[in-house]
C-alpha positions as a Markdown table, in Angstrom:
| # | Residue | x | y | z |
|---|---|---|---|---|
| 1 | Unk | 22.1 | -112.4 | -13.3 |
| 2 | Unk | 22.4 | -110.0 | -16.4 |
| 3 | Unk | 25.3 | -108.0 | -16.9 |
| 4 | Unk | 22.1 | -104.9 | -16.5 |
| 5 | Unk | 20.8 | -106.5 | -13.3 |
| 6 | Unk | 24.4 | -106.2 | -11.9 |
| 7 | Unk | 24.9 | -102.6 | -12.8 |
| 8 | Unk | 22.2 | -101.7 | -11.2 |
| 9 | Unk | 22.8 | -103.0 | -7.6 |
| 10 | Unk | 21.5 | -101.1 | -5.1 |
| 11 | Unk | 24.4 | -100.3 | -3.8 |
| 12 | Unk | 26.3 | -99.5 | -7.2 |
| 13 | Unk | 25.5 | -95.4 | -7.0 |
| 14 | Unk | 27.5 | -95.4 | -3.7 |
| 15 | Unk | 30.2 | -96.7 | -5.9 |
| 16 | Unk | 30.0 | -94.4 | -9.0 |
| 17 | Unk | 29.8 | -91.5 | -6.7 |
| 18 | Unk | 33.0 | -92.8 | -5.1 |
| 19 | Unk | 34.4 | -92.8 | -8.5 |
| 20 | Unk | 33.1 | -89.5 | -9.7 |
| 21 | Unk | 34.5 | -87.9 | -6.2 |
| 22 | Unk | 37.9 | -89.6 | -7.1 |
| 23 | Unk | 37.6 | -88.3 | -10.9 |
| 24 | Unk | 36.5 | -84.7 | -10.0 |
| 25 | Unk | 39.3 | -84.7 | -7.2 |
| 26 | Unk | 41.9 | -85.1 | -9.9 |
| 27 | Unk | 40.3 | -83.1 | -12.6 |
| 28 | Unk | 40.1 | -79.9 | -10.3 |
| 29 | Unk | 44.1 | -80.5 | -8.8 |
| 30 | Unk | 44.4 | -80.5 | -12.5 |
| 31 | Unk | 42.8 | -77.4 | -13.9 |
| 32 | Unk | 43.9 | -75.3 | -10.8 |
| 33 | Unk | 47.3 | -76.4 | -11.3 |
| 34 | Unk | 47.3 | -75.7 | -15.1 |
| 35 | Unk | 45.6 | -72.2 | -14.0 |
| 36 | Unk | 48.4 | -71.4 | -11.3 |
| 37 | Unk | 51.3 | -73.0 | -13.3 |
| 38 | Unk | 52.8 | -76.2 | -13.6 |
| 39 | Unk | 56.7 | -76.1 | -11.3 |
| 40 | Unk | 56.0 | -72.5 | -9.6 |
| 41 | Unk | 55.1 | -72.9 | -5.7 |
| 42 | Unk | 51.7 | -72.5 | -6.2 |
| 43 | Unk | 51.2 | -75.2 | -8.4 |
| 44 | Unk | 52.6 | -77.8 | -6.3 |
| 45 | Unk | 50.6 | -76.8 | -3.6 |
| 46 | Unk | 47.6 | -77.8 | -5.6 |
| 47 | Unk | 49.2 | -80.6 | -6.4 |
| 48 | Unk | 49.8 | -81.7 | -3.0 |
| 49 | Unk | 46.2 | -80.6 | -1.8 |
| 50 | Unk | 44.9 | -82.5 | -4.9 |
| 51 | Unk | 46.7 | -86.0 | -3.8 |
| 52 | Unk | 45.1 | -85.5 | -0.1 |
| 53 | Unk | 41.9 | -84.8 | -1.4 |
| 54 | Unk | 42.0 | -88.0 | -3.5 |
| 55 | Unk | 43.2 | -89.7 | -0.5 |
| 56 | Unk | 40.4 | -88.3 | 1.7 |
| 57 | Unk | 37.8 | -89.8 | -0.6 |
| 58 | Unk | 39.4 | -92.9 | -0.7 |
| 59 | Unk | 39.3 | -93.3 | 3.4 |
| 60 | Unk | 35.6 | -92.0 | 3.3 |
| 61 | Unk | 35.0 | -94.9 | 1.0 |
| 62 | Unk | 36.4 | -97.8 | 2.7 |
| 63 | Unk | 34.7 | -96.1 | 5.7 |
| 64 | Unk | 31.4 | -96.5 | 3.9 |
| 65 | Unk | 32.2 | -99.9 | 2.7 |
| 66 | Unk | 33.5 | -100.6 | 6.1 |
| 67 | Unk | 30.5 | -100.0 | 8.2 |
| 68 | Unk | 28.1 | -101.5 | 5.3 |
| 69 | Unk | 29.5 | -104.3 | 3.8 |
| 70 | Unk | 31.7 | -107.6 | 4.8 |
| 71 | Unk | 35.2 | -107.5 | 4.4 |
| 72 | Unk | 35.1 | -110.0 | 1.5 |
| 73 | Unk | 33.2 | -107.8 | -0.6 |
| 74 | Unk | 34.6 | -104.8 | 0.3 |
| 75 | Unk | 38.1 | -105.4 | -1.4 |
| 76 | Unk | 36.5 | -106.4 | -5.0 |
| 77 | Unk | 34.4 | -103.6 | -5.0 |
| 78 | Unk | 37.1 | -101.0 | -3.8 |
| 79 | Unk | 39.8 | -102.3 | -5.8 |
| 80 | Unk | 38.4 | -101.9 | -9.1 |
| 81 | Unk | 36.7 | -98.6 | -8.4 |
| 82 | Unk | 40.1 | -97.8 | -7.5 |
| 83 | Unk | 41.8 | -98.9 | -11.1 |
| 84 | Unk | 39.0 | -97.0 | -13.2 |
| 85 | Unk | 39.8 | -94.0 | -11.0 |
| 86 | Unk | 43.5 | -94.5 | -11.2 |
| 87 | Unk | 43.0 | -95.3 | -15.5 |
| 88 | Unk | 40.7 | -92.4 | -15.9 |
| 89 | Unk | 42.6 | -89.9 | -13.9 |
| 90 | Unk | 46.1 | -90.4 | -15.8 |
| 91 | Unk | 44.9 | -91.3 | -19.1 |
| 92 | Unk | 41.6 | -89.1 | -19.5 |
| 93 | Unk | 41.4 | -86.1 | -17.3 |
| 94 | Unk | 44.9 | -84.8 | -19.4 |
| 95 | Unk | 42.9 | -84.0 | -22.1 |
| 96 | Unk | 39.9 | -82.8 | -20.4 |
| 97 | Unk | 42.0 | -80.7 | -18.5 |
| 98 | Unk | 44.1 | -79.7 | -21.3 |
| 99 | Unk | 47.0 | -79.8 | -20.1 |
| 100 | Unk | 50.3 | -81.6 | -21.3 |
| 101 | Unk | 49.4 | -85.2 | -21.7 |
| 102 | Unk | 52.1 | -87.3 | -20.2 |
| 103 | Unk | 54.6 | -89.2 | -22.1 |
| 104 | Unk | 54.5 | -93.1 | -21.9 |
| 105 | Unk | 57.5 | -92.8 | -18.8 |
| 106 | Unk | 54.6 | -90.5 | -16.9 |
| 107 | Unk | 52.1 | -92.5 | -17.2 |
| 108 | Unk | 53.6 | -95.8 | -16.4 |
| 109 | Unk | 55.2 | -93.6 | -13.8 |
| 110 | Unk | 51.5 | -92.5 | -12.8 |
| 111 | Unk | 49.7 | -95.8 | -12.2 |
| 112 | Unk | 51.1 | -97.3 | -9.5 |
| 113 | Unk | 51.2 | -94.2 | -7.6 |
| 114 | Unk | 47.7 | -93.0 | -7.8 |
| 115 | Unk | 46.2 | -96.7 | -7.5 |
| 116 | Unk | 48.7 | -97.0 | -4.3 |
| 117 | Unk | 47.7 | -93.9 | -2.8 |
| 118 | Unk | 43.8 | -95.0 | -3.6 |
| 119 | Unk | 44.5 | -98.3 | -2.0 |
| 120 | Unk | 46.2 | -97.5 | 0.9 |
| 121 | Unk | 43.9 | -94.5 | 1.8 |
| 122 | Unk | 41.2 | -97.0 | 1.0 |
| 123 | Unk | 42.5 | -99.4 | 3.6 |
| 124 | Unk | 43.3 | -96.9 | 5.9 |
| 125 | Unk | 39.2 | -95.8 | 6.2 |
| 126 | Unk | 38.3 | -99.7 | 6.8 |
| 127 | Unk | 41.0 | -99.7 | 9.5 |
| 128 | Unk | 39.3 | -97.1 | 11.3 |
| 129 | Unk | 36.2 | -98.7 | 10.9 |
| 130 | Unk | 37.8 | -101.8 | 12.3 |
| 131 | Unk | 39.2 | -99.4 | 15.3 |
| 132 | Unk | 36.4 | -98.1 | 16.1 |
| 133 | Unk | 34.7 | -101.6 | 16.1 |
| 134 | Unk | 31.7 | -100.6 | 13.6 |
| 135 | Unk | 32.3 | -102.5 | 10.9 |
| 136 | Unk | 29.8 | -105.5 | 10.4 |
| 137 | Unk | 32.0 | -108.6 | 11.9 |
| 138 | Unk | 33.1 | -106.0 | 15.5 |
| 139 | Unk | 28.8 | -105.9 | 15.0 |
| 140 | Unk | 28.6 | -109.4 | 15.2 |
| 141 | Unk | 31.2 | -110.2 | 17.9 |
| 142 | Unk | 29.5 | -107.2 | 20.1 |
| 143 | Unk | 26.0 | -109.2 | 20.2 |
| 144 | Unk | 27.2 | -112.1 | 20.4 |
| 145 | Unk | 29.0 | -111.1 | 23.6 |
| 146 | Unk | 26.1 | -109.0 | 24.9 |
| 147 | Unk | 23.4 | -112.7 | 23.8 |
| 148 | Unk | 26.5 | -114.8 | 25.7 |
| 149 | Unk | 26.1 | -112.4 | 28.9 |
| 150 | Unk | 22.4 | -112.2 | 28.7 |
| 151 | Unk | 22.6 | -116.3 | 29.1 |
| 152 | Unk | 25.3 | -116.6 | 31.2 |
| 153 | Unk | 23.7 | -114.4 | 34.3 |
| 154 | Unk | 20.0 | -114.5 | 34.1 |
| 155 | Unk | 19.6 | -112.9 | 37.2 |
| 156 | Unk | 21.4 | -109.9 | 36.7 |
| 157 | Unk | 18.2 | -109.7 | 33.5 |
| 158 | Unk | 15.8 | -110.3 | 35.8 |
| 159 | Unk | 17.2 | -107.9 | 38.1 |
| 160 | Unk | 17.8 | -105.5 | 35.8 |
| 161 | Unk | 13.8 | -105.7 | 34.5 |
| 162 | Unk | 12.2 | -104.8 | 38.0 |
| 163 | Unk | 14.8 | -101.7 | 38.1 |
């Protein structure tokens, strides 16, 4: 499989959108906040909206990998969508925002906060699909129950036909 081939999966533009939901998320905490002043009340409001909308797209993602994909491929694919994220909104969205660009402490300081907050969020959505029991192995274990019923009273089937 070329490196092409595997960048256009069919289910890679769920994934940059994902990212680009992350991205913008970040980018518009970050030019509101510039616009409403960095440290007045106002500004950290944004700030705070900002994390939770981040943390809203993460659980709507591992709610969409959730109900869509297995759980071995979910983390993989979450995980590094989560690190571009996490590297583009600390190190790039500064200057496309054009605000202060943090010093080497912030964004050491950064890192691990937004890729926890993306990672946690993110396992919070698939936790919800496991709840719920619509992810693809509660799927699995549902039919199989229902196929296990189905054999183990054929009566109640044929029963149930003439009704």
């Amino acid at each position: 499989m070329t490196l092409l081939s595997r960048l256009l999966m069919p289910h890679w533009p769920s994934i940059y959108g994902f990212a680009l939901g992350l991205i913008a998320a970040n980018l518009g905490g970050r030019i509101a906040s510039n616009v409403w002043g960095e440290g007045t009340a106002v500004g950290d409001l944004v700030g705070v909206y900002t994390f939770g909308a981040m943390a809203a797209v993460a659980v709507a993602a591992g709610i969409w990998w959730g109900v869509r994909r297995r759980r071995q491929e979910i983390t993989g694919e979450l995980l590094v969508i989560f690190l571009i994220a996490t590297l583009f909104a600390v190190l790039v969205n500064p200057l496309i925002a054009r605000v202060d660009y943090p010093d080497l402490q912030g964004v050491f300081s950064q890192i691990p906060i937004y890729f926890a907050l993306l990672a946690v969020s993110g396992w919070v959505g698939f936790l919800i699909v496991m709840a719920l029991g619509v992810d693809r192995y509660g799927r699995e274990l549902k039919a199989t129950r229902i196929a296990f019923e189905r054999k183990a009273s054929p009566s109640r089937k044929a029963a149930a036909a003439k009704a």
